[in-house]
C-alpha positions in Angstrom: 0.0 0.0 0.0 2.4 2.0 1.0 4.0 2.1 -2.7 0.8 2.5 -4.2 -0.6 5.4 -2.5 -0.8 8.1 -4.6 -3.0 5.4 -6.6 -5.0 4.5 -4.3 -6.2 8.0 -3.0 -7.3 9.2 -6.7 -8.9 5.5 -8.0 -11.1 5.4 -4.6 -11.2 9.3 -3.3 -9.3 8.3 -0.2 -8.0 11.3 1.8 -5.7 9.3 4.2 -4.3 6.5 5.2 -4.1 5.3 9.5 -1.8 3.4 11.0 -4.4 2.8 14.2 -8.0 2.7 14.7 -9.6 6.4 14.4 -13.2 7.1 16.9 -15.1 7.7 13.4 -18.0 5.6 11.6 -16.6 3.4 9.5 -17.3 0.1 7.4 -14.5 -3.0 7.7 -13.5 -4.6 4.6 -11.1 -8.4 4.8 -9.0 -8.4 1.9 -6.8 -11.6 2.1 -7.0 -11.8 5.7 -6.0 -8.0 6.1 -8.8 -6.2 7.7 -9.1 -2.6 6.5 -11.4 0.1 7.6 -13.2 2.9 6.1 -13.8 5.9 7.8 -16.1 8.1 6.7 -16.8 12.0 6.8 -19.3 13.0 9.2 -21.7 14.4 6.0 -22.2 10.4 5.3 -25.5 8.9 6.3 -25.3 5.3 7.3 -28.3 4.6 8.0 -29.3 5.9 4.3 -26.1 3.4 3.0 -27.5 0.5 5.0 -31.2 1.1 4.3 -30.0 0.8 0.5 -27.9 -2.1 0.8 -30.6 -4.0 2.8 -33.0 -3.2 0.3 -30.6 -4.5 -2.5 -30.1 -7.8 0.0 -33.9 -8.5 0.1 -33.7 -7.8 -4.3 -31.7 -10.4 -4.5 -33.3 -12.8 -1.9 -36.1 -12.9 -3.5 -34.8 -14.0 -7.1 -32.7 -16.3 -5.0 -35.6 -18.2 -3.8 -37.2 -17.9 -7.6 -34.2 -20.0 -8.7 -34.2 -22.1 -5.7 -37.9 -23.1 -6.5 -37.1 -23.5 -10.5 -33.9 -25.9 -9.5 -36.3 -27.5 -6.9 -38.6 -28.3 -9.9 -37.9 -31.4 -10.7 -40.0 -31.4 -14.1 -38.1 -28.2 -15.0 -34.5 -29.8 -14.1 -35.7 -32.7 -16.4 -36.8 -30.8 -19.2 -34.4 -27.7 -19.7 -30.9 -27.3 -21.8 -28.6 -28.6 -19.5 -27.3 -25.3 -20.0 -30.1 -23.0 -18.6 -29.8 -25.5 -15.7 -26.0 -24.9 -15.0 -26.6 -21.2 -16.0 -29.4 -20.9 -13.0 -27.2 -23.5 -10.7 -24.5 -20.6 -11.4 -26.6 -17.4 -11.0 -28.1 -19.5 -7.4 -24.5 -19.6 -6.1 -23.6 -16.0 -7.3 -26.4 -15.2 -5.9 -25.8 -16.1 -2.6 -22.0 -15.1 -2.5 -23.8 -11.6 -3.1 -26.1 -11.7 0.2 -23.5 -13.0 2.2 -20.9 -10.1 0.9 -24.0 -7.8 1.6 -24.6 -8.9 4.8 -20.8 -8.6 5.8 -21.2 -5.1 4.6 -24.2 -4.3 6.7 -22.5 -5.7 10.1 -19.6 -4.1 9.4 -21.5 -0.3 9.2 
């Protein structure tokens, strides 16, 4: 990071980077077992950022259960291009990765 800072500030509008844990709102990212944290400015509303991202969670819940009830289908397994059946096995499991990312996300706020 340390190399790459002047990158980092302009690609994700970072102001600074700390050493040790500031007393501001923040969000905690794990990035190959590193845990960073995001502090934001105090004109942020996190309630407004978790509303949206719980909003987006429920989204995607529910055309996760769509596809869970198609793949639960035995007639439609059956019948469909084994294709569209890997392509929804593969959209299930993306899915998923996606709600538990989001929910990590709305912990961490």
């Amino acid at each position: 990071m340390n190399n790459n800072q002047v990158i980092l500030k302009k690609l994700g509008r970072i102001n600074n980077f700390f050493d040790k844990e500031q007393a501001k709102p923040s969000a905690t990212l794990v990035i190959s077992g590193d845990i960073f944290k995001i502090y934001f400015d105090r004109n942020v509303d996190l309630n407004l950022i978790k509303e949206n991202l719980q909003k987006r969670q429920s989204k995607y819940q529910e055309e996760l259960d769509k596809i869970s009830q198609r793949l639960s289908n035995k007639g439609f397994v059956d019948r469909a291009p084994k294709n569209i059946v890997e392509q929804e096995k593969n959209n299930y499991s993306n899915l998923k990765d996606d709600i538990k990312k989001i929910s990590l996300t709305i912990e961490s706020l």
